[in-house]
N, C-alpha and C positions, 0 to 999 in steps of 0.2 A: 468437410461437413459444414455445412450454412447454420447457425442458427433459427430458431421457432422468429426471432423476431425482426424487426427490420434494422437498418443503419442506426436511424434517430436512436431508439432504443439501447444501443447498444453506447452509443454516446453519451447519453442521458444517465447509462450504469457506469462508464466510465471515468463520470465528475464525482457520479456520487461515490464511487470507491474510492477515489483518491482524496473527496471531503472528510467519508468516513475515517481512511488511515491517518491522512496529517491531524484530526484528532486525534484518534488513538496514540497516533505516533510522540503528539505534543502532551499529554497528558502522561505516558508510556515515560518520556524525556524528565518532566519535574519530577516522577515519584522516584525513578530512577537519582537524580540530583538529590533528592529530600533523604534517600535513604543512602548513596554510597557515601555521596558526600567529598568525594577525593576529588572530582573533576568539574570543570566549572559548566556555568547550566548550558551554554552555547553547544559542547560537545558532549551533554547528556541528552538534549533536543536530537542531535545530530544521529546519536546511537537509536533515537527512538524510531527515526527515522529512516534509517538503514534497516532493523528490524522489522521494521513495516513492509520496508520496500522484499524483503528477504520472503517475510508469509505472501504477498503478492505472488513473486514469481514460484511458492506452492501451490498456491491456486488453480494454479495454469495446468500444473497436472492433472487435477479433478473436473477443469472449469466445463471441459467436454466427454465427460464417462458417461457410459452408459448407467452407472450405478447413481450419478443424480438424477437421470431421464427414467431408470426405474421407480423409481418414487415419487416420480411427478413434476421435480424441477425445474427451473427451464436451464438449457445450456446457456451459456454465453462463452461467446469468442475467444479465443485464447490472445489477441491482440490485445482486448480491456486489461489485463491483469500486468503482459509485459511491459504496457504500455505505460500501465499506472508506475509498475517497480522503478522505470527509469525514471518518472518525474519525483519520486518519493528521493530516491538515491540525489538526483542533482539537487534537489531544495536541503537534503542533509548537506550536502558538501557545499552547500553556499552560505548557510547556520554552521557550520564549523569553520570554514573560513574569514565570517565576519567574525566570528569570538576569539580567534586567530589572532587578528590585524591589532 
């Protein structure tokens, strides 16, 4: 199934998802660090960011239902989301590896 909208578009969702999650993920990361406290911030970042990457590839289940195009949503591609999880996933495990070293 194609998407309502074109390539650009879908591109253009696919920065902004993974701008919005590495927020989430990096904020997600300190309050996590602020609150457990046991692990150092490099591999509380990391964890924010694996969970990020983790709601990502849920998305992908809903990203083309017909239960969002019921209510008027627009689809999007189920590549923006897998796409996102893997960049979420590598940038975690390269912030765990620098706090590593």
């Amino acid at each position: 199934m194609r998407s309502a909208h074109g390539r650009g578009s879908s591109i253009r969702l696919f920065v902004v998802a993974c701008l919005a999650a590495a927020a989430l993920a990096t904020i997600g990361g300190v309050l996590f660090y602020a609150i457990h406290g046991g692990t150092t911030l490099t591999r509380a970042l990391a964890y924010g960011f694996w969970v990020a990457a983790t709601l990502m590839l849920l998305a992908t289940a809903v990203s083309g239902s017909r239960w969002l195009a019921r209510r008027g949503l627009p689809q999007v591609d189920g590549w923006v989301f897998v796409t996102a999880a893997f960049v979420l996933t590598g940038i975690g495990a390269v912030v765990d590896a620098l706090g590593s070293a």
